[in-house]
N, C-alpha and C positions, 0 to 999 in steps of 0.2 A: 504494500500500500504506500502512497506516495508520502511524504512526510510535507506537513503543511507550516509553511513559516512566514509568520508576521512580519511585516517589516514598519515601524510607524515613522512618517513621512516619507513627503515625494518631493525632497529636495535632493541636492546633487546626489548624494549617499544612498538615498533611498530607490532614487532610479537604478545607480550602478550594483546595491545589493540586490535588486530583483532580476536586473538581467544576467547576474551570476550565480543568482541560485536556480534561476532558469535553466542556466546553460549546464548545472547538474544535475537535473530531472527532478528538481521540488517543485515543490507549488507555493510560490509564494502568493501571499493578499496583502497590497501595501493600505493602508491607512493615512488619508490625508484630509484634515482639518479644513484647508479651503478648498475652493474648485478648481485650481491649478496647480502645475506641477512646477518647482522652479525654488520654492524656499526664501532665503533671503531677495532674492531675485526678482520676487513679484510684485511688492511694496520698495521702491527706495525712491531717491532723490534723484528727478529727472534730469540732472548730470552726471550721474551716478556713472562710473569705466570700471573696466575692468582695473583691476590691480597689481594683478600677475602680467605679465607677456604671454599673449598668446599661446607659444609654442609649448609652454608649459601648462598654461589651461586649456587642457586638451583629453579626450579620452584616447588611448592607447589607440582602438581600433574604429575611431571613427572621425576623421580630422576636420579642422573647420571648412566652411567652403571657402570657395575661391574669390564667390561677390565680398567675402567680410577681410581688406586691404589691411584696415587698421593692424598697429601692435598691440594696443589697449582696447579691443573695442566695447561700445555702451553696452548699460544695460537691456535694450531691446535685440540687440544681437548676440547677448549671454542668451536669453530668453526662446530664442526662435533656435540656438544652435539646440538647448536642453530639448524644448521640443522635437526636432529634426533627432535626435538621438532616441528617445522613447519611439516614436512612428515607426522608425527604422528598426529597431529590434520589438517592436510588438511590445510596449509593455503598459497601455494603457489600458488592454484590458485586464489587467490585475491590480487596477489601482482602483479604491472608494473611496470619490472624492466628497467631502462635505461629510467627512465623517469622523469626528476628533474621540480620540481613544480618552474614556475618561479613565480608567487606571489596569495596573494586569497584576495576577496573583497568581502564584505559582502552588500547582497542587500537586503533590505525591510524597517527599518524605518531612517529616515535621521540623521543627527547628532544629530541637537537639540533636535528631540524627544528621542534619545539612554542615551542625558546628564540629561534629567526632569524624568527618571526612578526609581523608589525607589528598585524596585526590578530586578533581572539581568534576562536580555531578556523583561523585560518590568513586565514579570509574574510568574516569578520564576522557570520556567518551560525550560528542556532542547532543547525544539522545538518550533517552532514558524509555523503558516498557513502563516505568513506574509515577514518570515524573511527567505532568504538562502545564502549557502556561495557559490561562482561562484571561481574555480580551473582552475588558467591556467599553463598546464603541456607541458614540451619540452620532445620529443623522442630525445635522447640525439644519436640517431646512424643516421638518418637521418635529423635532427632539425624539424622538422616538431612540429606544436602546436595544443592541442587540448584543449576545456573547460569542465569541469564536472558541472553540479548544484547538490549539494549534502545539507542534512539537519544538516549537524554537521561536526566538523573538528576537530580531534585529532592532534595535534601538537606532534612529537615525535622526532623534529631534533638534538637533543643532544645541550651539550657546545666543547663536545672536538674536535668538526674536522671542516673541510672545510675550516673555514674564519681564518688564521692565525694572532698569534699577534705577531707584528713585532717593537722594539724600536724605538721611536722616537727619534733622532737626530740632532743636531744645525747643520746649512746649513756647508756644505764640512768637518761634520764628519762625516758621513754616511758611508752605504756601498762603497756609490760612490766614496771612496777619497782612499779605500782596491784595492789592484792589486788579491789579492787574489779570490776565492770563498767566496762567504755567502750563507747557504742556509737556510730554516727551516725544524724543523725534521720533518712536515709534506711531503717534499718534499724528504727525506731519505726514510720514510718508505714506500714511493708510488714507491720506484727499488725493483728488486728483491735481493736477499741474497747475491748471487754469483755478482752480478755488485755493491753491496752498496761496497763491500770486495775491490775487484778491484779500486772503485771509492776513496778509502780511501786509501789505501796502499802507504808507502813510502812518504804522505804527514803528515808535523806538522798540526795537527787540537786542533780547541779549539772549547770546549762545553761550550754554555753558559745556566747557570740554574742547578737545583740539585733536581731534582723532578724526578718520574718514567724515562720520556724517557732519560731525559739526562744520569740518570743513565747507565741505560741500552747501550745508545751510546756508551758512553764512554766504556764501557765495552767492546764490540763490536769492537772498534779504537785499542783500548789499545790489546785486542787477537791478530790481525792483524799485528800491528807496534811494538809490545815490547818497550822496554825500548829505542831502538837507534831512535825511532821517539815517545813521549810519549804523550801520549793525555791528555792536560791541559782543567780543567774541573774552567769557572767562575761563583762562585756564591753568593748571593748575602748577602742571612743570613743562618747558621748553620740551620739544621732543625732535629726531632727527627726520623728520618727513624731508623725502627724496623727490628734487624734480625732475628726475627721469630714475633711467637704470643702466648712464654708460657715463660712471665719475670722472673724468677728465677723458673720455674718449674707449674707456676700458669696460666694456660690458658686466654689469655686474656679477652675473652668474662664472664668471670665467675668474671671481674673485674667492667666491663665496661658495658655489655650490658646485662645485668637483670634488675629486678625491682629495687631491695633494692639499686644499682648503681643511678637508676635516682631519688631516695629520696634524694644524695645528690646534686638536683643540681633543681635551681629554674625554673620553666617551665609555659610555656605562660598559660593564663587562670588558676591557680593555689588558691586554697583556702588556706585562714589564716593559717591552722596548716600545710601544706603541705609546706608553705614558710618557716614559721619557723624552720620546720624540714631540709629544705634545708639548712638554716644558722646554724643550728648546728652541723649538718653531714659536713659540708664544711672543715674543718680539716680533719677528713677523706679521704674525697674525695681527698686533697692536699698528705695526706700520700699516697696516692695508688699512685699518681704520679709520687711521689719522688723514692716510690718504683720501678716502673718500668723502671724510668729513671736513676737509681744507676745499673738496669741487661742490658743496653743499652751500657751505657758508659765504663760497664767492658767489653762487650763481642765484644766491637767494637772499643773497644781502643781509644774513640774519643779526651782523653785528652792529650792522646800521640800527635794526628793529628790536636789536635786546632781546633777542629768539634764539642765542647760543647755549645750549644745551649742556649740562654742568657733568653729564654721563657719556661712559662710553658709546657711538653706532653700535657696537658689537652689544653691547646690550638692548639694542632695539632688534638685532637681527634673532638673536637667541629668544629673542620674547614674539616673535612673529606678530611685528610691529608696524614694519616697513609699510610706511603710507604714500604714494603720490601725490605732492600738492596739486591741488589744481590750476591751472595755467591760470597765472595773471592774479593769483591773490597778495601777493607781496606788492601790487603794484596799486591793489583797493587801500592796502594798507597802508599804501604810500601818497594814495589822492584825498581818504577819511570814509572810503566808505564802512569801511572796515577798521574799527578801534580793538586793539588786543590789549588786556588787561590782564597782567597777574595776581589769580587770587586762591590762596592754599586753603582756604577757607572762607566762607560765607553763609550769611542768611540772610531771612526777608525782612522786608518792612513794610507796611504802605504804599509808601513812593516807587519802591521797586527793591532793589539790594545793598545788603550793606556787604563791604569787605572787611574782613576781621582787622582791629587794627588802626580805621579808618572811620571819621566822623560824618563824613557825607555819604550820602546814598547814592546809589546810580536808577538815576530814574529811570525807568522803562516801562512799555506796554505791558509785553508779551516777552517770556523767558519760554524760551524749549530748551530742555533736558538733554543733550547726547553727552548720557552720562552711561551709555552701553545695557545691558541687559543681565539678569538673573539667570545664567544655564546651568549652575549647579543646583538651583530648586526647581527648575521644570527636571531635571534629570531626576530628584529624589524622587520630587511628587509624583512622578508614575507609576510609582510601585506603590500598593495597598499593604505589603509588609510591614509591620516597622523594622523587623530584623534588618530586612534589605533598607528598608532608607535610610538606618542608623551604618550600615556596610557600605554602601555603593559609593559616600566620595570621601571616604577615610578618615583619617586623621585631618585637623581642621589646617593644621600646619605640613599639609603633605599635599601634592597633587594627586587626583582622584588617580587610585592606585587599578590602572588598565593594563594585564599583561600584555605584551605586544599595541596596548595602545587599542584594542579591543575587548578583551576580557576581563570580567571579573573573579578572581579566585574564589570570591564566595554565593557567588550569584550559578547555578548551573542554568545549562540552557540559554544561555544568552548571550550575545555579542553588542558592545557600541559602537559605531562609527561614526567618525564626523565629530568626533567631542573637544580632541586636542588637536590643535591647528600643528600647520607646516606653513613654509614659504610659497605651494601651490596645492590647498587642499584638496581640489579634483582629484588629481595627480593622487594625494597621498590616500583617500576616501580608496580610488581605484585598486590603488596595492591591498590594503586591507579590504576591499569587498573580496578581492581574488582569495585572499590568504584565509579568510573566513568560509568561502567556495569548494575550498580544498579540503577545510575541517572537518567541515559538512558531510563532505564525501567522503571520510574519512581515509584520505591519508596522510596525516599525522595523528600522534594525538599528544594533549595536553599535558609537562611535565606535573608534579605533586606540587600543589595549595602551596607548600611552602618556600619551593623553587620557585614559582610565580609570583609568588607576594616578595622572595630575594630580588629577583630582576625589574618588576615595579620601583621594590626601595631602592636600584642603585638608577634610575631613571627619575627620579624623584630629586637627589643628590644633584644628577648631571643639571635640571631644571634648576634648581636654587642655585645653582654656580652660578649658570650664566644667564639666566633673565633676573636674575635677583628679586625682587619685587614681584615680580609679573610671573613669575613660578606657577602659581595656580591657572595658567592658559596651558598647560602643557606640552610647550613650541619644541616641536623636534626639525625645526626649521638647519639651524645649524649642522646637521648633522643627519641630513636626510637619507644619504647614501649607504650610513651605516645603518642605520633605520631600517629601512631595505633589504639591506644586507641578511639579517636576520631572517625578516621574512622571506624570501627566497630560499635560503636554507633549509627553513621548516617546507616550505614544499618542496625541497627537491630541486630547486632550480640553480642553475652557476648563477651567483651573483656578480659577475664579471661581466657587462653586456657590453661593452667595449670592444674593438677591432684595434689592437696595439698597445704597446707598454704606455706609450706618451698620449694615446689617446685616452687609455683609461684613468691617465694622471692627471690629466688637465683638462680635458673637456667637458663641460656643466654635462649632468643626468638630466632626464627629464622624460615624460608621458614615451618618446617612441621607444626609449632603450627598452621598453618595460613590456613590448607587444609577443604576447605569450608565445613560450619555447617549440 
């Protein structure tokens, strides 16, 4: 009998896990909340590009067309390429759209026996005759609920949407104490183009944060209102957003994302000479830094603008960070449409914001929030356990502990994907649907609980080295190759996809080396 596997969402992750468990003879039914397929992808800011370079946001076995020139292209041609992907391998009819999974609970062995396990599922194996996950799903057009019993559950609900994070505030500085608007950018990009336009114009707004959307917001305020209403942009620390991805003429990937790149840099599991090599090269790896962060600060004038950044790039890279400004905001900043403000802290007032520190208030209409989103509590809240919600994202001071960056050692029956970022998360989604494909089919199978929960803790480590702070995104950005590496092993594959000693040392990886053996 065929084994039946959930997958819930039908964003990038959730396409590419249904067309690989496809291509293994399951039957999957993906679960999706709105009427489309696409994820972050469907709601954002109508200047919203890609972020990646093409070549890398790519599926393995089905490349962009030929009418899409750009290296960044928009979000309406992220859009149309996810759809032309689904069409082409058939997978819309396993998707139910308008259909949000309100939670899943796992039925067959009871707690005590799940915690006396040495091995995950009991038997290392991704099925169980004893064990299934029970899916209770709302038809979000007429509420109506239905249950699924299914033999496995792909988790594929992302970090960036749905559950917004919103500042906490001491009692009567909140929103509540603001005459104004507050809203979050998730609730900007859920209008359409024409009424955000409308909805902004002619009011003073302030953006708080300096990350993709707020960028992009602000950009968007500032077209609208010019200078005689200018959009004040708060944020919180400098950060190294990139005007392109070729720093003084040197493509970035030919820096950062080859082999001989992660020789300089210490990686989980790693043997004696490959650390010390790490510690020697670490000069290096600091020079490429500096370098890119001297074609940074020339081409974006950030010392002009007090936007020099007090941390390493390298730590923006290792925190999968890396932002494109968008063309010509340094230049609103330089005409007033655009005011940036440093504030480490703030609340409301009436008038509008105060900054900690500071006796005058900054007046404004309307403040939106891109202050990112809650995905480690959309990730608990789906499970009805509490054993599993108190399990699933660890220690508070650990990154959510995913063997391979998919599995949970205490959770059976289950795979994440899509949860810790990389430098091109298509790309890395693809690896891991493949490598969860295989599991499926069983050929590998999973070491003991406690090997898994070792190799977690030393990927945990390698995360606090070098995002510092930003640890809890769990960027395997820097060190993707290695990453890789691994997986490919587990199934069986030469992780060598390279043609030559000098090719395999120096030339960026990416989506085609990765098109199955």
């Amino acid at each position: 009998m065929e084994k039946r596997i959930a997958i819930i969402g039908a964003g990038v992750s959730g396409l590419l896990a249904c067309k690989y468990t496809l291509s293994k003879g399951f039957r999957p039914i993906v679960f999706e909340a709105r009427n489309s397929i696409g994820g972050v992808w469907i709601n954002t800011v109508e200047t919203t590009k890609l972020q990646t370079p093409k070549p890398a946001y790519q599926f393995s076995d089905f490349a962009w067309p030929d009418s899409v020139t750009e290296l960044f292209p928009n979000h309406h041609q992220v859009l149309d390429y996810l759809q032309s992907y689904a069409h082409h391998f058939d997978l819309f009819k396993h998707i139910k759209f308008s259909t949000k999974v309100l939670g899943i609970k796992y039925e067959g062995a009871s707690d005590e026996e799940m915690q006396s396990w040495s091995l995950w599922g009991g038997y290392g194996e991704p099925f169980s005759s004893r064990g299934k996950w029970i899916v209770e799903a709302q038809d979000t057009r007429n509420l109506s609920t239905e249950v699924y019993q299914v033999d496995f559950v792909i988790l594929c609900v992302g970090k960036f949407s749905d559950v917004p994070n919103i500042p906490k505030f001491p009692p009567g500085k909140g929103p509540e104490a603001f005459q104004g608007e507050v809203m979050h950018s998730m609730d900007y990009t859920s209008m359409d183009y024409e009424s955000v336009r409308d909805f902004v114009r002619g009011k003073r707004v302030t953006v708080v944060g300096f990350r993709k959307f707020a960028m992009d917001i602000a950009m968007e305020c500032s077209t609208t209102n010019g200078v005689k209403h200018p959009c004040r942009v708060l944020y919180r620390t400098e950060q190294w957003n990139v005007p392109d991805y070729n720093p003084w003429g040197v493509p970035l990937p030919y820096l950062f994302f080859n082999r001989f790149s992660e020789l300089m840099v210490h990686k989980p599991g790693e043997g004696f000479l490959q650390s010390l090599l790490a510690t020697i090269l670490a000069p290096l790896r600091w020079a490429l830094s500096k370098f890119v962060e001297s074609d940074i600060k020339k081409k974006l004038r950030l010392a002009k603008f007090g936007m020099v950044p007090k941390h390493s790039f390298l730590q923006e890279l290792g925190s999968c960070l890396i932002t494109i400004v968008p063309q010509g905001l340094y230049d609103k900043v330089e005409e007033g449409s655009i005011l940036l403000k440093k504030a480490p802290s703030f609340s409301f007032c009436r008038e509008g914001i105060k900054v900690h520190g500071e006796d005058t208030p900054i007046e404004t209409d309307l403040v939106i929030l891109a202050t990112g989103y809650k995905g480690e509590k959309k990730l608990k809240d789906i499970f009805q356990s509490k054993m599993f919600q108190d399990s699933i994202l660890g220690s508070p001071n650990a990154a959510v502990p995913l063997y391979r960056g998919c599995i949970h050692p205490q959770i059976p029956q289950l795979a994440v994907i899509g949860f810790s970022g990389s430098a091109a998360n298509l790309y890395t989604s693809e690896m891991r649907c493949r490598w969860v494909a295989e599991l499926l089919d069983g050929k590998f199978k999973m070491p003991s609980i406690k090997e898994m929960e070792k190799d977690a803790a030393k990927w945990d480590q390698y995360m606090k080295q070098y995002s510092g702070r930003y640890y809890p995104r769990s960027c395997i950005g820097a060190i993707h190759i290695w990453y890789n590496d691994q997986l490919c092993k587990d199934m069986g594959w030469n992780p060598k996809r390279k043609k030559g000693f000098f090719a395999e040392l120096f030339e960026p990886y990416g989506p085609s080396d990765y098109v199955s053996p």
